[in-house]
C-alpha angles and dihedrals in degrees: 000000000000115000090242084044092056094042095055094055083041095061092042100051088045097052083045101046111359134251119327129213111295126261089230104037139174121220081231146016103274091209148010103283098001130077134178091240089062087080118071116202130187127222106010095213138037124210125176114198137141113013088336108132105144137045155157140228126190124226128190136187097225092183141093092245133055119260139201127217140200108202113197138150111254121174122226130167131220134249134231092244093051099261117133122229128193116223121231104256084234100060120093118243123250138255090254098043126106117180124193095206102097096065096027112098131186144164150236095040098187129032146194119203125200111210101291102003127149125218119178111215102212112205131193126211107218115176130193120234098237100048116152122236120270149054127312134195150184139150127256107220121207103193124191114232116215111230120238089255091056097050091046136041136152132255110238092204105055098022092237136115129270122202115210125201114235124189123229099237115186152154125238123195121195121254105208120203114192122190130190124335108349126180127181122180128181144199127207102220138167090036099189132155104228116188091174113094092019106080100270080300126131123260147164122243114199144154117217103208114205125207123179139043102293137059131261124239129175160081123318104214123186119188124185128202109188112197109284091016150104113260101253132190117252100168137031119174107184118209102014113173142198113197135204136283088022123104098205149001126218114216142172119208119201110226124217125199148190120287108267093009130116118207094249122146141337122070134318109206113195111192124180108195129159134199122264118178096350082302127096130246121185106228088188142356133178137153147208134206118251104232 
């Protein structure tokens, strides 16, 4: 879907029902007046690859109050346990690291948006000669800006002025750069059902283990078939990456089943598949028995 295409349904489906869930949310409001989910970003998530050298992400001010935005590259690095964290400017990459930043280019890079505005970030793929084969990434970083009336107010008491620290909350998205022939496999490994840390409820514990030059990126399914019974789905985990240079990745997905059923017996199929091409591959399946 083109980025116009997208804002015109956008702007539809929120005079008809009213704004969704954002795209780029926080589990909770990050200030008094002001919450992640205020911000709507599309797509989440940027690769170059082939003869791919320009794009175009959408952002828009959700919110009742305009907003300002610093837009930068930052680097972060993933866990093994799939949390992202962002690295300190100041420390040196590693040997394994390969950041995109420095030939992707992109404007505006800050923005003010007025309740309900629309501003299109246009990015350009400029590769060097001599780039070496493989896969780069950074993170692109939208970073809400306090206003000046937020920062200062006066004491109506003494008549002065007090200065109040505000934090910069944001939201960064990877730009993903891939360059020549590039594979990636997986494997779906220490299948186990956990109840402890989920509130007494069922979930899967799994590694996905990655082998080759590129990333993984796609959906966790889990499907059950109880004994006498249809194979059902009881997970799904949307957008679920690998990235390089890690070998695996640890996760815990949270089963939900039918109302008045208990996960005994039969099979649990795990499938990871991801979209190529608007088609789906699976990238890796396995199963384990339901005592």
């Amino acid at each position: 879907m083109s980025i116009s295409h997208f804002i015109s349904t956008f702007f539809i489906a929120a005079t008809i029902f009213g704004f969704a869930k954002s795209a780029v949310a926080a589990d909770e409001p990050v200030s008094a007046g002001y919450s992640l989910q205020d911000l709507l970003i599309t797509p989440t998530r940027i690769v170059f690859e082939g003869n791919m050298n320009t794009t175009e992400l959408a952002l828009i001010n959700r919110s009742d109050k305009a907003h300002t935005y610093a837009i930068s590259f930052v680097q972060a690095r993933m866990s093994e346990n799939g949390e992202i964290r962002e690295i300190d400017k100041n420390t040196p990459p590693g040997p394994n690291d390969r950041f995109a930043d420095t030939f992707v280019r992109f404007s505006p890079r800050r923005v003010m948006l007025e309740p309900r505005q629309v501003q299109v970030v246009r990015m350009m793929l400029r590769k060097p000669a001599d780039l070496t084969e493989g896969e780069y990434r950074s993170h692109l970083s939208f970073r809400l800006i306090p206003s000046a009336a937020d920062a200062v107010k006066t004491d109506s008491v003494s008549r002065g002025i007090q200065i109040k620290l505000i934090p910069i909350y944001g939201v960064t998205i990877p730009v993903i750069v891939r360059h020549g022939s590039l594979q990636a496999t997986a494997r779906l490994s220490g299948l186990g059902i956990q109840t402890r840390g989920n509130q007494g409820k069922p979930a899967l514990a799994l590694t996905i283990e990655r082998e080759g030059n590129r990333s993984t990126y796609g959906d966790m399914e889990a499907l059950w078939k109880a004994p006498g019974s249809k194979q059902i789905s009881v997970a799904l985990t949307k957008g679920v990456a690998v990235y390089t240079p890690n070998a695996k990745r640890t996760m815990l997905l949270p089963l939900t089943l039918p109302m008045g059923s208990e996960l005994h017996g039969g099979q649990l199929h795990v499938r990871y598949s991801e979209q190529v091409n608007g088609e789906e591959r699976v990238l890796a399946e396995n199963q384990i028995a339901i005592p």
